[in-house]
N, C-alpha and C positions, 0 to 999 in steps of 0.2 A: 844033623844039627837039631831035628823038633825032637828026634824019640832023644838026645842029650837035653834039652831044653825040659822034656816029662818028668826027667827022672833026677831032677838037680833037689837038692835032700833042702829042710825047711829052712837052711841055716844063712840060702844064698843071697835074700835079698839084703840082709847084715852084711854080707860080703861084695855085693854088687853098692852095695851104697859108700863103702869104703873105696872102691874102686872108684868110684864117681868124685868122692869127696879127693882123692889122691887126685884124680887127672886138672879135679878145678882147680885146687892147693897147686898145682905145677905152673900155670898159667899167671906169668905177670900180674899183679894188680891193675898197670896201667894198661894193661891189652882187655881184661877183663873190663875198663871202664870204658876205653874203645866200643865195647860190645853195648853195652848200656847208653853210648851218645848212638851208635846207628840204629836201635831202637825206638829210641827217640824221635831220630828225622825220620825213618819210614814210617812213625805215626804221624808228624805233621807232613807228609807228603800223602797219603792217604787222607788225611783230612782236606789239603786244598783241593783234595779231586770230587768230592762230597757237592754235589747240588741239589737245592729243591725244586726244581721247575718242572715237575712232572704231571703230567695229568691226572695222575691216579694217586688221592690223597694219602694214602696208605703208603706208597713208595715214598713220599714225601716226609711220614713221621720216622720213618724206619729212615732214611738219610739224616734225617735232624736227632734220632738217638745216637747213630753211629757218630757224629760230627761231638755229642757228649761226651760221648766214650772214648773216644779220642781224645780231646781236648783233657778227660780226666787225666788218664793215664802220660800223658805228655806232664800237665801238672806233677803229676807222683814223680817223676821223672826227675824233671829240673827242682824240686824241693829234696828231692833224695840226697843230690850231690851238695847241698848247702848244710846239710845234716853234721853233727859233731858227732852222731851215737858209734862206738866202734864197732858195732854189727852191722853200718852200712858201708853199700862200696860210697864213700861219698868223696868231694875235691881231698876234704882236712885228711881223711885216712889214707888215701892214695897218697897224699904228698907228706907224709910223718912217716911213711914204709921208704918214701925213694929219699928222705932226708938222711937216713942208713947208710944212703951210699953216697959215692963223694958228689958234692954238689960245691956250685961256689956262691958266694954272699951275694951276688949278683942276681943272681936265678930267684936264691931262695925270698930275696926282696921284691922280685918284680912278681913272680908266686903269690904271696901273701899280699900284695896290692889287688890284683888281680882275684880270690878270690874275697876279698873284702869286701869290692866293688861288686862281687856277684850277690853278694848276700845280700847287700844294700837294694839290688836288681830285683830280686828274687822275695823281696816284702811283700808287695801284693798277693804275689802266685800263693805265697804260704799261708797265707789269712785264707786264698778260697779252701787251699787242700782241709787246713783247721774246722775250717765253716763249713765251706759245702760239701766236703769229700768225706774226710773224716769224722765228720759231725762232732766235732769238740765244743761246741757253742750252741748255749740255748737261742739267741737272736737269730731272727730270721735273715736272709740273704740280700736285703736290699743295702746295707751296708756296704756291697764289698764293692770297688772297681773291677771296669771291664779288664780281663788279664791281656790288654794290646800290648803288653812289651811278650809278649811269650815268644814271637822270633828273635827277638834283641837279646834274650836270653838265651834260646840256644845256638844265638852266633857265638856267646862269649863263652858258653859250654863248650863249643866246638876249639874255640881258640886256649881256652887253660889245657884243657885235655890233649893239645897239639905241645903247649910249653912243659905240663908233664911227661910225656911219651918225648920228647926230644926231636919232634919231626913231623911234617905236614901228614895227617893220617886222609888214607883214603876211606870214605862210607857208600858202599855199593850194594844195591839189593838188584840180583841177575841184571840186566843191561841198563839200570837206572840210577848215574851219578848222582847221591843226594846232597854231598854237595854245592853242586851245580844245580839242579832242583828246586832246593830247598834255599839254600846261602845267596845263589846267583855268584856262587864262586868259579875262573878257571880251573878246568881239569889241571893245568900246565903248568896254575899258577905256583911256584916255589913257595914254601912254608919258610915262617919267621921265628920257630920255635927256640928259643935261648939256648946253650949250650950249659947243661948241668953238671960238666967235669971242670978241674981244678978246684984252687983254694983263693 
């Protein structure tokens, strides 16, 4: 397998990137946005475990970066999906690919409430990512509010992305339900996800 690996000619990483781009092209959209919500909860599951109470100030800034860094990336996260650009996986592209197939008036109306209301949710989070993540603004940061809805937002991340996929999704990272974790939701509890077939 390595001396096949030495002698693979210059042409392969063109080839191997095709390969990559075929296996992710294969993969749902809505399984691919699956992957992007348990992302998400395992960075705020990682973030609530983040303490400063240490004696050694240094352990203390390095938890208080990583608690940023987190907190950014969660942001990029939940601004991602509220996104219209077609180059993101975001709610509007995932649900304009599954409105291709049969869906009924029903779904596609309680959908379109649902991520309205996300957008509406998701106003703050996107002034920080603008401001302080992005740096799209010259004004400094005392403007923005604190991002406290940021659970509230990815329960209802968690909940569109259950009404797209058509079904209670599990988010597991090795033996830690996130969420249960994360939501305080039952493992057992049965999903309410609308039924996207008929007319």
């Amino acid at each position: 397998m390595i001396r096949n690996l030495t002698t693979m000619s210059a042409k392969t990483p063109n080839r191997l990137k095709r390969v990559l781009h075929m296996m992710h092209e294969s993969v749902p959209v809505e399984r691919r946005l699956c992957v992007e919500v348990l992302e998400i909860l395992w960075s705020y599951y990682l973030l609530k475990q983040q303490t400063c109470d240490s004696d050694i100030s240094f352990e203390n800034m390095k938890a208080m970066k990583f608690v940023q860094l987190l907190g950014n990336d969660i942001i990029l996260g939940l601004c991602k999906f509220r996104d219209k650009d077609s180059r993101s996986l975001s709610f509007d592209q995932v649900f304009k690919e599954l409105r291709k197939r049969a869906a009924s008036k029903g779904y596609v109306k309680d959908i379109e409430t649902k991520m309205a209301e996300y957008r509406r949710l998701t106003l703050n989070l996107q002034s920080h990512r603008d401001t302080y993540i992005a740096h799209l603004s010259k004004r400094d940061h005392a403007h923005l509010n604190p991002p406290t809805e940021m659970l509230a937002t990815i329960r209802m991340a968690v909940q569109i992305t259950d009404a797209l996929v058509g079904s209670r999704n599990s988010y597991k990272v090795l033996d830690v339900d996130l969420r249960a974790e994360v939501l305080g939701e039952n493992a057992a509890e049965p999903g309410a996800a609308p039924d996207r077939g008929g007319k």
